[in-house]
C-alpha beads as a LAMMPS data file, in Angstrom:
LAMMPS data file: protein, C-alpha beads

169 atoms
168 bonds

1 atom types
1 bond types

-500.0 500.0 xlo xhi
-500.0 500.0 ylo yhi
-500.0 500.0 zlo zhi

Masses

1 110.0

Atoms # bond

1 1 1 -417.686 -241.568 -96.012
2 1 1 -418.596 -237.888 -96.112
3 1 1 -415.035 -235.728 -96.969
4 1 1 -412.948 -238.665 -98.769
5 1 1 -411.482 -237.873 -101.865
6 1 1 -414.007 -240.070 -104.207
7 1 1 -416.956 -237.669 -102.696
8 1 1 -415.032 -234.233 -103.492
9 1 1 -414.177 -235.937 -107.392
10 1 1 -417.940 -236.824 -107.596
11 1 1 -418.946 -233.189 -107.886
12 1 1 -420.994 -232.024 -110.249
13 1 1 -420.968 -228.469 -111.604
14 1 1 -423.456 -226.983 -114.248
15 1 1 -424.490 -224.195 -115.997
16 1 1 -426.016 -222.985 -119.443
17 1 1 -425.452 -221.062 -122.546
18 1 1 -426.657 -217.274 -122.810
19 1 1 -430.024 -218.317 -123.771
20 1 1 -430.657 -221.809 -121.445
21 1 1 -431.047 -224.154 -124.610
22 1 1 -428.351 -226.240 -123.210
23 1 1 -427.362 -227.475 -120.044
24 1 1 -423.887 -228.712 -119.717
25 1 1 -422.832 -230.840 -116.757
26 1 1 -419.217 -231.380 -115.270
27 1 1 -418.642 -233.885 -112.973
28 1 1 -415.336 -234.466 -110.883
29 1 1 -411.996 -232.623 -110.675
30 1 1 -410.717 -231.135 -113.504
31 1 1 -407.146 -232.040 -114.324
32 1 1 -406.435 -228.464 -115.114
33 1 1 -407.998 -225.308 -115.274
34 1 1 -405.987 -223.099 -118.284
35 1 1 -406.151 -219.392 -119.337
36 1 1 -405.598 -219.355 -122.945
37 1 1 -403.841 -216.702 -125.307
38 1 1 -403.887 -218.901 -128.508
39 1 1 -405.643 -216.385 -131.436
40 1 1 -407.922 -219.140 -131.948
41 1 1 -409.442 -218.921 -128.626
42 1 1 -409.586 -214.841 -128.491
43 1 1 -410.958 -215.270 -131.596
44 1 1 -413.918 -217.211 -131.206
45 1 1 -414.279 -215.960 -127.725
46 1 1 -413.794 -212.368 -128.611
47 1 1 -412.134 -211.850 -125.571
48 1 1 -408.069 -211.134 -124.608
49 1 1 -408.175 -214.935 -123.361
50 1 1 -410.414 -217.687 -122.439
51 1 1 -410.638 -219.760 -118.913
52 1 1 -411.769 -223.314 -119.590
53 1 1 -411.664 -226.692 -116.784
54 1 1 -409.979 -229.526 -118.418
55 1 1 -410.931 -232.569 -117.941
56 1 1 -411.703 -235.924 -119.118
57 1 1 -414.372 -236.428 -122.293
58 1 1 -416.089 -238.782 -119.433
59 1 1 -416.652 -236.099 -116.679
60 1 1 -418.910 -233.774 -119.613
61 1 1 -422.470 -234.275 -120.504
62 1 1 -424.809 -231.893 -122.392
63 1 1 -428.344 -231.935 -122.772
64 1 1 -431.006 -230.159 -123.421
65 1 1 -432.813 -227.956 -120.877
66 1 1 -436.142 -229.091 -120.829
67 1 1 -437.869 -225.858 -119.707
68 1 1 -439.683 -224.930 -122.229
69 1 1 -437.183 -221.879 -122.745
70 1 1 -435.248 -223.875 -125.718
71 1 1 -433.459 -220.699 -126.751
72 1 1 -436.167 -219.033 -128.700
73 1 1 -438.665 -218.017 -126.564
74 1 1 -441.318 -220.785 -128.375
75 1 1 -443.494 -222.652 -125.965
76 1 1 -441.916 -226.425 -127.449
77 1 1 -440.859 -228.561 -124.968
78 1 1 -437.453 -230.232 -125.422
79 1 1 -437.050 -233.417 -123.370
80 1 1 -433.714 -233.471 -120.802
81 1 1 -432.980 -237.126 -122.613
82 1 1 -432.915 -235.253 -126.010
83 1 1 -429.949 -234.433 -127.489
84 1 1 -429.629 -230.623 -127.395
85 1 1 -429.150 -228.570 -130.671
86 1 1 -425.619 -228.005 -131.267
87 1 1 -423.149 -226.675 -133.690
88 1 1 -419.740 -228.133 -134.337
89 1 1 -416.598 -226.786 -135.703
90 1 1 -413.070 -227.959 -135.857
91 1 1 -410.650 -225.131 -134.763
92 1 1 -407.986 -227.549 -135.805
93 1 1 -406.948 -231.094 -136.557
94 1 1 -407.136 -232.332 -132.614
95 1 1 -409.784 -229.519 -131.564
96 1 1 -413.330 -229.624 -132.382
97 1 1 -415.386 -227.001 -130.667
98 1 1 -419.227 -226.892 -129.791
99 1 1 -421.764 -224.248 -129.389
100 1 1 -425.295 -223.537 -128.451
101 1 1 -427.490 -223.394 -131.891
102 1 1 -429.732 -221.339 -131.170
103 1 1 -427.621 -218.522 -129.069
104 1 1 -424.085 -219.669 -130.362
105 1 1 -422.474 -219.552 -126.889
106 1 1 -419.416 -221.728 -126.601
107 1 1 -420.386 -224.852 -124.200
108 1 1 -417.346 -227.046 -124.513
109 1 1 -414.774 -228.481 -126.619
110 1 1 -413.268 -231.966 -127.304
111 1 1 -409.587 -232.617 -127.295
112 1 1 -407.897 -235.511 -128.883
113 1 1 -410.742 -236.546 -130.505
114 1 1 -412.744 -236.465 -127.406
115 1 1 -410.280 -238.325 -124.807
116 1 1 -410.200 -234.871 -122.966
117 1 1 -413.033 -231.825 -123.099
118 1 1 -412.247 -228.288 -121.972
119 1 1 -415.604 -226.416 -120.416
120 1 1 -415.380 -222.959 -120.824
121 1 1 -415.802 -221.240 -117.327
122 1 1 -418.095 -218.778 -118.566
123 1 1 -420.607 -221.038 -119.156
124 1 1 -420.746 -222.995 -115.355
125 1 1 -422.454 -221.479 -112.590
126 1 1 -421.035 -220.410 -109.670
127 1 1 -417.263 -220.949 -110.479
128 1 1 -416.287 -217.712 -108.296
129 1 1 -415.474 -219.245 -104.971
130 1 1 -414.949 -222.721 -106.086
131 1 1 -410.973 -223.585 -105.194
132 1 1 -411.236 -226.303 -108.321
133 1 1 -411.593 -223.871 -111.192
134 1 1 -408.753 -221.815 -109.806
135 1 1 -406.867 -221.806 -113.068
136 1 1 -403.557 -223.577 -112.776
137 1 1 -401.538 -222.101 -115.564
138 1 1 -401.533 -219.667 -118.520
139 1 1 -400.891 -221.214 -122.476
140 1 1 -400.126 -219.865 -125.486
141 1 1 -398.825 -216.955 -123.378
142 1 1 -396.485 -215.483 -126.523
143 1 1 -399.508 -214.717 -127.892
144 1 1 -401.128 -212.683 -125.701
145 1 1 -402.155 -209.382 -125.726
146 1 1 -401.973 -208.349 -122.088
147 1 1 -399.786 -209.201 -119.661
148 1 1 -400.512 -210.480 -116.438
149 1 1 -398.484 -209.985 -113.187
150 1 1 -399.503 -213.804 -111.238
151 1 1 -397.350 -216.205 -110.393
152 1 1 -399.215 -218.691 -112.225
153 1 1 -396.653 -221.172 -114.743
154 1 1 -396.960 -219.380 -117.822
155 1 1 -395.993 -221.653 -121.363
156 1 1 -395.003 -221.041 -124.943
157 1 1 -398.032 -222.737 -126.443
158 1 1 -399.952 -225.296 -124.576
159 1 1 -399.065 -226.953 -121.082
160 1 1 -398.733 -230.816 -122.283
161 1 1 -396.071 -233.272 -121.154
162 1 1 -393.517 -231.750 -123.699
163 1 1 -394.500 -227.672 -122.325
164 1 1 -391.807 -225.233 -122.537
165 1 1 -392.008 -221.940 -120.261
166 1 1 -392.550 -218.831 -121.708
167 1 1 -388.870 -217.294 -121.213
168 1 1 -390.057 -213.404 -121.513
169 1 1 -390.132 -211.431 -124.911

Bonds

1 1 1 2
2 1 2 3
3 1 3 4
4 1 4 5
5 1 5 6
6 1 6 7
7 1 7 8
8 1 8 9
9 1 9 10
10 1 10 11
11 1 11 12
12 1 12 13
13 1 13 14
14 1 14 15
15 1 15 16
16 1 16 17
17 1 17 18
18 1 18 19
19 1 19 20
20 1 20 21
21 1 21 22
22 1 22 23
23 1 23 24
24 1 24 25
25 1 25 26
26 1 26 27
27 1 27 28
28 1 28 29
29 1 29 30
30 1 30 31
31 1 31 32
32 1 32 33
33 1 33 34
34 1 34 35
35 1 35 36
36 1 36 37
37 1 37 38
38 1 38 39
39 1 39 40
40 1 40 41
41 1 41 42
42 1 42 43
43 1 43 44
44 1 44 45
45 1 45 46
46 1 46 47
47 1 47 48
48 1 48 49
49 1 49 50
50 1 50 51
51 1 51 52
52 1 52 53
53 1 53 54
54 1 54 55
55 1 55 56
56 1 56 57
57 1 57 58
58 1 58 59
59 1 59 60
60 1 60 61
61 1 61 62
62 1 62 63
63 1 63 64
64 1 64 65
65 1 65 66
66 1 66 67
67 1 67 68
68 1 68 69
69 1 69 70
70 1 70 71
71 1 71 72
72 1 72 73
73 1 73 74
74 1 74 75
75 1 75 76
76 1 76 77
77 1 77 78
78 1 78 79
79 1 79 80
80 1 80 81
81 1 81 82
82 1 82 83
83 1 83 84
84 1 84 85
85 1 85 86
86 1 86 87
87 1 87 88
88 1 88 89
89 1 89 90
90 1 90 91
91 1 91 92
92 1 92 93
93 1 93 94
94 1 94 95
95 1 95 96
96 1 96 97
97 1 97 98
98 1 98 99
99 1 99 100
100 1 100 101
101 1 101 102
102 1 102 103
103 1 103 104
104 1 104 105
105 1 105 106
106 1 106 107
107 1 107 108
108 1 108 109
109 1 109 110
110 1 110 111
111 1 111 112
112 1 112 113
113 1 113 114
114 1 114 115
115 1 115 116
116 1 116 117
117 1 117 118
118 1 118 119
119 1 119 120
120 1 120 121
121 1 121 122
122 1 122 123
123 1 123 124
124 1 124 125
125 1 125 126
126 1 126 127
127 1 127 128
128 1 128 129
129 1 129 130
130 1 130 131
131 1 131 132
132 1 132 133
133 1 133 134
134 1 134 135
135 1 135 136
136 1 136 137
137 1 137 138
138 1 138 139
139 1 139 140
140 1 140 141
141 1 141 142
142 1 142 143
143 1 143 144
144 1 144 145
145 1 145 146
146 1 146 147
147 1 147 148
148 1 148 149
149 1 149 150
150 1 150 151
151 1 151 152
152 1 152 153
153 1 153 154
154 1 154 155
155 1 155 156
156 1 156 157
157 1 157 158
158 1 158 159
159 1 159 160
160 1 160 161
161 1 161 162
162 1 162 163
163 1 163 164
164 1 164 165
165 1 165 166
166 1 166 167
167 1 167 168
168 1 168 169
């Protein structure tokens, strides 16, 4: 029935990279929603942190936007079933992150080689007034370079089973 919990977990959320190549889809709850400090995320973000859902590889798909915008500005026409254009990197041994070819905008990463995916808030739609993507907890926070003042749990490095708080510098 309308309101039960399986209905609210079988939301789905989407948005695109800069330049609409790629459409990335997240359906469900998101276990977490983290602000990261690591340097690999400011990094590759070039930004003091980076908001990202996580949730299960399951609840992620990516495709290409079949709009005829593909990125470029060219008039081909990319099919939604096709596989979208996308470059891969691994940030480290457990992390491999992916981005738009054509615009390079970060559209997700896999964890644990792909048994959990973090989505990158900046690239869904609409996340503003959404109570789900309410991040839930700050990581890496020794390493960042602003403080922040919320009462959010903030750990050492990430928030995992075996987390230890950030104790103040």
């Amino acid at each position: 029935g309308a309101g039960t919990s399986s209905d609210r977990d079988a939301v789905t959320r989407s948005g695109t990279c800069l330049c609409g190549a790629v459409i990335v889809m997240l359906t469900g709850k998101p276990t977490a929603v983290s602000i990261c400090h690591c340097v690999i995320c400011r990094k590759l973000s070039g930004a003091p942190f980076s908001a990202q859902a996580l949730v299960k590889g399951t609840q992620v798909s990516v495709v290409a936007n079949g709009d005829g915008n593909g990125g470029d500005g060219s008039s081909q026409q990319a099919s939604v079933a096709s596989p979208p254009a996308l470059l891969t990197y691994a940030s480290s041994p457990a992390v491999e992150r992916h981005r738009c070819a054509a615009c390079q905008s970060p559209v997700y990463a896999t964890l644990a080689k792909g048994k959990m995916a973090a989505v990158p808030l900046t690239v869904l739609d609409d996340v503003k007034n959404d109570a789900e993507l309410a991040p839930t907890h700050h990581m890496y926070y020794g390493d960042r370079i602003m403080d922040f003042s919320d009462d959010l749990p903030k750990y050492v490095k990430s928030a995992g089973r075996t987390a230890e708080l950030w104790k103040g510098d």
